[in-house]
N, C-alpha and C positions, 0 to 999 in steps of 0.2 A: 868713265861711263856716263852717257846721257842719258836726263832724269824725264823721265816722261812727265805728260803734261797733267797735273791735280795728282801725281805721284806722292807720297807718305812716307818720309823716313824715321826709320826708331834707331837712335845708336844705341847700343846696350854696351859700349865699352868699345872690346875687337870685333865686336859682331853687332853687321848691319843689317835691317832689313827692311825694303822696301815694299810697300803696295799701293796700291794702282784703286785709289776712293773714284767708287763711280758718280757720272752726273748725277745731280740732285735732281727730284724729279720736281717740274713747278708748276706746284697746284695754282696758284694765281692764275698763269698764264690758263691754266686748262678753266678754270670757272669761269673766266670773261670769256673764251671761246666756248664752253658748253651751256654757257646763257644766252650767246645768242643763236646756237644754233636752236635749242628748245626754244626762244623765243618764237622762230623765225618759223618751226614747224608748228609751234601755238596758232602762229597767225592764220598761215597758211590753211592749217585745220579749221581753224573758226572762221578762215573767208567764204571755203570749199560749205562747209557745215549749213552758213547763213545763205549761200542762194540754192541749195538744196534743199532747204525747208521755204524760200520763198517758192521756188517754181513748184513744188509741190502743192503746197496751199494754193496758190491760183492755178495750177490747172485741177485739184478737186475740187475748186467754186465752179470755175467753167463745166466740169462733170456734172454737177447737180444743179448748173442750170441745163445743161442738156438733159438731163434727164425730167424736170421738171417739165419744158418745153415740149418734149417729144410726148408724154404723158398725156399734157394739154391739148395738142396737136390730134392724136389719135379721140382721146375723147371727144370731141368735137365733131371729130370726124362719124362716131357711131350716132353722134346726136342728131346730129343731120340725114340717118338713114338715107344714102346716096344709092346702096344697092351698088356698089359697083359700077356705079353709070360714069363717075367723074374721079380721075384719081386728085391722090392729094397734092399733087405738084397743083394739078388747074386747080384747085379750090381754094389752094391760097393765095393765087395770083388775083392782086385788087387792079389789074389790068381785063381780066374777064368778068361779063355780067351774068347775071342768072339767063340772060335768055340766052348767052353762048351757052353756057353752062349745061340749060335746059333741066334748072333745077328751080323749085321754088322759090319765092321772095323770103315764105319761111324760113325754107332751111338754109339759105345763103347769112341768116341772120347768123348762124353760129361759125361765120366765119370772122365776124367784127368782134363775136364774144373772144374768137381766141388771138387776136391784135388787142383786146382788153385786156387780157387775162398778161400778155407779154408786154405791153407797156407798164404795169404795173407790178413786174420786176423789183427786188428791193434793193435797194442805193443805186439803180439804174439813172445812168444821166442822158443816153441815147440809143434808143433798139431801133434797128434797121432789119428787114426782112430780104432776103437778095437769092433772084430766081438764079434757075442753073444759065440762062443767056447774062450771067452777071448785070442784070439792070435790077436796081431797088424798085421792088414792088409795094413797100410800104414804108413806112417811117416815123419814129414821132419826130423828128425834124421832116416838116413840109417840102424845105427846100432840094432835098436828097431825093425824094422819091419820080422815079424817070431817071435818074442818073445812073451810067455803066459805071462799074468799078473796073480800073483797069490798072494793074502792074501792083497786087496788093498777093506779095506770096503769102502772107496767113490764111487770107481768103480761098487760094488756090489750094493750099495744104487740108484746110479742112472738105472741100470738095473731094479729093483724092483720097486723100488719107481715112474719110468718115470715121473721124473723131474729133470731140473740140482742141479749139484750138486758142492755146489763151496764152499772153503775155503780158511785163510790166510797160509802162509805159508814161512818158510826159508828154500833154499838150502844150502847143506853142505856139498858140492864136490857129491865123491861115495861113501859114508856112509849112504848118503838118507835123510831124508828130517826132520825137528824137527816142527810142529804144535808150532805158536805162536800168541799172542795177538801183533799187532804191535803197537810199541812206536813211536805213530803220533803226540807227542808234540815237537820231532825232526822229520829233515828230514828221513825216513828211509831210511834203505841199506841193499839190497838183497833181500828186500820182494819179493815178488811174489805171484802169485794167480792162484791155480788150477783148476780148471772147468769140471766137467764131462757132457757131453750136451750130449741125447739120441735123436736118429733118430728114429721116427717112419713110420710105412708105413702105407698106406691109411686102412688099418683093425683097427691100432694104436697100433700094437705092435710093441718094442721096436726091431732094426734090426741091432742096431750099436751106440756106441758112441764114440764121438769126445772127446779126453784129449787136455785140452788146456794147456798150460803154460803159463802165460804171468805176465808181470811188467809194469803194467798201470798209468805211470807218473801221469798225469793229473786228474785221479779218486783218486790216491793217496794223490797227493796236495792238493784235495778239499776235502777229510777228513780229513786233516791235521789242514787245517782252518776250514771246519766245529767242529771239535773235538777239538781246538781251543778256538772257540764262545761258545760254551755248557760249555765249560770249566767256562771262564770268566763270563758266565750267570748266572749257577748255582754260581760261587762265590759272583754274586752282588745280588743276588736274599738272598742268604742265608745271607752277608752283613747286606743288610735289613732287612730282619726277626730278628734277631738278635738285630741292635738297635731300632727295633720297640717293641720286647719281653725286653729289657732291661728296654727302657722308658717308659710300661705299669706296668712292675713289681717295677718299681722307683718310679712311683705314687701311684702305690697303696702298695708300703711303706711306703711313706709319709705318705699315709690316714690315713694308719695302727695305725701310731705311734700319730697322731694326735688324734682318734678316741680311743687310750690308754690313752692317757694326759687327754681328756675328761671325758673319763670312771673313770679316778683317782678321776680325780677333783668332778666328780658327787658325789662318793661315799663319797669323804671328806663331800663334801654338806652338804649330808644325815646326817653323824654323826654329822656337826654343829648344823645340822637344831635345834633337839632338845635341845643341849646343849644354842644354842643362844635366844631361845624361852624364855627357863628359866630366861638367864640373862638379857634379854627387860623386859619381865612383875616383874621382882624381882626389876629391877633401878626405870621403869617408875612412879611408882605412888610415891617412897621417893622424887626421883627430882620434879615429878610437887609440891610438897607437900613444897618443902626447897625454890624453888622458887616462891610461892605465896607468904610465909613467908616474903624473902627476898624483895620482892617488897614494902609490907606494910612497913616493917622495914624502908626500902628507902624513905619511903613518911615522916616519922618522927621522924628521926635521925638526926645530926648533920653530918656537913660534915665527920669527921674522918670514922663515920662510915655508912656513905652514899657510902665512895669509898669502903669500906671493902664487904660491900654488894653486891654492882654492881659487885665488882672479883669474889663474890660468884655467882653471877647469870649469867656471862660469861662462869664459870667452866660447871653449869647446862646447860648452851646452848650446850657448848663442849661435855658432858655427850650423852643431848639427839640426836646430831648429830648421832655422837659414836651410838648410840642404833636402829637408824633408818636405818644408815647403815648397822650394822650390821644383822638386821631382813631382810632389802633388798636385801644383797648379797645373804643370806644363803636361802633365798625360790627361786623357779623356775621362771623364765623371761618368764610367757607366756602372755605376754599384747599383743594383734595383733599391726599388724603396722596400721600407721595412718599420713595423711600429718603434719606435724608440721611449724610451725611459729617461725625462728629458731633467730631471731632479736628479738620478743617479749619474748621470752624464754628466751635467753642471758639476756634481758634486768630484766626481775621479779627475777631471778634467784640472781642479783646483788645487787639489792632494797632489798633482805635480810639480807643482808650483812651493810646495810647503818651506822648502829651503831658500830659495827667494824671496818668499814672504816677509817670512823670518828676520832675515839677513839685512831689508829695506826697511825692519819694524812697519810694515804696514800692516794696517786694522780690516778685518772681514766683516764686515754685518750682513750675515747670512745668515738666518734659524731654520733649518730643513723640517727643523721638530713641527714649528709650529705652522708651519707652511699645510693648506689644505693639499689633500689629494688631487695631483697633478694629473691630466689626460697626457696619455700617450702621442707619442708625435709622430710625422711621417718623414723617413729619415733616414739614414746610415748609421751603423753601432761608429763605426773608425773616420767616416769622413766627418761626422757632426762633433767628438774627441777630436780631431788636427783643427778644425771652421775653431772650436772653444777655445782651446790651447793657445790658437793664435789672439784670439782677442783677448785674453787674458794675461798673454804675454808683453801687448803694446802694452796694456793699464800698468801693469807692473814696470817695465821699463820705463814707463809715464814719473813716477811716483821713486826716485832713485835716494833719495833722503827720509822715504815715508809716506806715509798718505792714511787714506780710509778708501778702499773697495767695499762698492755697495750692489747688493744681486736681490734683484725685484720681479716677481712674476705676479702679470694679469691674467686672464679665463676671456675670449670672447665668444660667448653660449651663440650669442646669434652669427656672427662669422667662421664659430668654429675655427676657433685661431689663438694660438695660445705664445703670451709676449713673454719674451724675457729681456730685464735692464741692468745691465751692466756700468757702471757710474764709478768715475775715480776722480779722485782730486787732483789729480796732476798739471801738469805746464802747460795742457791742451796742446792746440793746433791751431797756425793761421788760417785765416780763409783761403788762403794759398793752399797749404797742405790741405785743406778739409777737400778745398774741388781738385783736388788728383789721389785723393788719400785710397779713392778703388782701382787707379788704376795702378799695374805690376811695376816695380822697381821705381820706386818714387818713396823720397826721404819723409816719414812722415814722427820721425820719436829722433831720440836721440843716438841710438843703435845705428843710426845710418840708411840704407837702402831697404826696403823689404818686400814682399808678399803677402803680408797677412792680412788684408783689408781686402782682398784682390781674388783672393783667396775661400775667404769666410763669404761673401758675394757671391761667388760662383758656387759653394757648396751650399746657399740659401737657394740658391735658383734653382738648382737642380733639383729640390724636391719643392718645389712650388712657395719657395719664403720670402724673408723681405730682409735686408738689413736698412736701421738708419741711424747716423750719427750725427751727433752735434757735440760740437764742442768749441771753446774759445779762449785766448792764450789765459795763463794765470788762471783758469774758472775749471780745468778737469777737463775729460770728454765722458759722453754718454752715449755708450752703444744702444741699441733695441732690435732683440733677434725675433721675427715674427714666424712663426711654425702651422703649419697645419696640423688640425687634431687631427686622428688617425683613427679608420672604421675597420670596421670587421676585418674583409678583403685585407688590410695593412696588418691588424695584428696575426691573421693566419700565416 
């Protein structure tokens, strides 16, 4: 038979069984590809973010100078009481005189106030005024004014479109101008910001617009730190994301791998199930049969073979243990929970043992007397009696010339957890035996092969416990069974 690939074989003897451990899943690989894909959407969002909030802020500067302007623009216009004679395209053209005009030298005055009032613009570095024949009718550069603007689509945009029109921008001497996204992580240098701001007159057609220029320190700076913050937001935002998508996919690795272990283990189960079936009912009725035998034999023998028989009928006890755990581990743990009596438990649990005890001369220190009232646990009357049994059985067989068995319980008020220590002076276990001593059919005493580690495990976990042991060759081992105390709900 060909063994498939990360396949698992368990011999148990005549019976083998095979399973099929799935790929491991690898978190490594996934955190350096899920850091950089969050990286690379951090970025993305903070590049999207940072010229969003720039083109925002300059086209609301641009807004509120159009709006300033047009404001201007019409005051002026009531200032100078034209009456309707002169629209306001002609009156701000500094290409007509009052006597085209046919307006006074007066009121022509408050057409200078309002090229006053627009030069002096704040962080303005050049305001141009530009009729609808695209020729500059005014300027605070001299050299511009008379000159057509030709092939300038912002210029045309804000014409059509009447609304301003503003973007970033660097000068670059008389070459002209290069369109750029400004690098506001530094301070910048040379930016600037162009403005096309349209005049309308009271019809609301468009009669004129204003080019601004300017380099607006202070708007600047606070996109600098606002683009800044966005910056450092989207990094702790993504940060977060990040190890919070790390530590849900860590978990539910864990489970993963956990939820595999178990799935193995089930399916071992399954194939035990039957094989162990077989070998309970094929032992059981020879052993009760050799130990009836041997009993009678014991009632009317002679000492020699009074002791040969009792070793016979320890073997049979060792046997049927063997056969009960075995049946116990290999079927499914579905006893409900139920409050348990975890002192009287300990205690019957022990009373079975009394002729092994005896027989090994080992010493109990246990005083039930003086022991405080014990909380009830959450638990099985018969599964938590076999989990005791067995571990009582390793210490005992530990301990084959004698010993001291020692039974300790603690109270955890705030965990609601209540420990019991079980402690023998025996031969221990290598580190070898200790890291296989839960898993089934692994030599961990002198008895040979067993289940009772494997066993007491799986009936802790089923009602939410804990087993741990330590132990070291020559030094004893030291079980600690951890229990949940047990509420209402359990004891009803």
């Amino acid at each position: 038979m060909r063994r498939k690939a990360g396949a698992r074989v368990h011999d148990f003897g005549r019976v083998v069984i095979v399973t099929v451990a799935l790929k491991p899943f690898n978190l490594i690989w996934f955190s350096l590809v899920s850091l950089v894909v969050v990286a690379f959407i951090a970025v993305v969002l903070a590049s999207l973010g940072s010229r969003y909030v720039f083109n925002e802020a300059v086209q609301r500067d641009a807004l509120v100078s159009a709006q300033f302007i047009q404001a201007v623009a019409e005051a002026e216009m009531r200032h100078a009481r034209l009456g309707g004679v002169v629209t306001m395209g002609e009156f701000f053209d500094r290409r007509l005189d009052a006597a085209w005009l046919g307006v006074s030298p007066e009121q022509l005055v408050h057409r200078d106030e309002f090229f006053d009032h627009v030069r002096m613009l704040p962080e303005a570095l050049e305001v141009s005024v530009v009729a609808t024949d695209r020729i500059v009718v005014w300027s605070t550069s001299s050299e511009r004014v008379g000159q057509r603007v030709i092939d300038n689509p912002r210029l045309e945009r804000a014409f059509q479109s009447r609304r301003a029109v503003a973007e970033g921008m660097v000068m670059r001497g008389s070459s002209g101008d290069l369109r750029v996204t400004p690098p506001l992580l530094r301070r910048p240098t040379g930016l600037q910001l162009e403005s096309f701001v349209p005049i309308f007159d009271h019809a609301g057609e468009v009669v004129s617009v204003v080019e601004i220029h300017k380099e607006p320190e202070s708007l600047l700076e606070a996109l600098r730190r606002a683009h800044l913050l966005l910056w450092l937001m989207i990094g702790a935002g993504a940060a977060l994301l990040y190890v919070g998508l790390f530590w849900i996919v860590q978990r539910g690795a864990v489970l993963l791998k956990t939820q595999q272990r178990q799935l193995v283990e089930s399916e071992t189960l399954v194939a035990l199930g039957g094989m162990s079936a077989a070998v309970a009912h094929g032992l059981r009725s020879p052993l009760t049969l050799m130990r009836t035998r041997a009993e009678k034999a014991l009632q009317s023998n002679g000492p020699a073979a009074r002791e040969n028989v009792g070793e016979i009928i320890g073997q049979v006890d060792v046997l049927s243990r063997w056969v009960r755990e075995l049946l116990l581990y290999a079927r499914p743990l579905a006893a409900e929970c139920e409050a348990v009596d975890l002192a009287r438990a300990v205690g019957d649990a022990l009373r079975s043992f009394d002729r092994q005890i005896g027989e090994s001369d080992i010493q109990i220190h246990w005083f039930p007397r003086s022991m405080p009232l014990l909380p009830k646990v959450v638990g099985h009357s018969a599964l938590l009696a076999q989990a005791l049994a067995s571990v009582f059985a390793n210490a005992i067989d530990a301990m084959p010339a004698g010993g001291e068995l020692r039974i300790a319980f603690r109270i955890d008020e705030r965990r609601r957890r209540v420990h019991v220590t079980i402690a023998d002076t025996g031969h221990g276990m290598s580190p070898q035996q200790l890291a296989v001593a839960f898993k089934p059919f692994q030599a961990t005493n002198a008895t040979g092969v067993c289940i009772g580690f494997a066993l007491v495990k799986r009936v802790m976990e089923r009602f939410g416990g804990k087993i741990r042991l330590k132990s070291e060759p020559g030094a004893g081992t030291e079980v600690e069974l951890v229990f949940r105390m047990a509420d209402a709900a359990d004891s009803s």
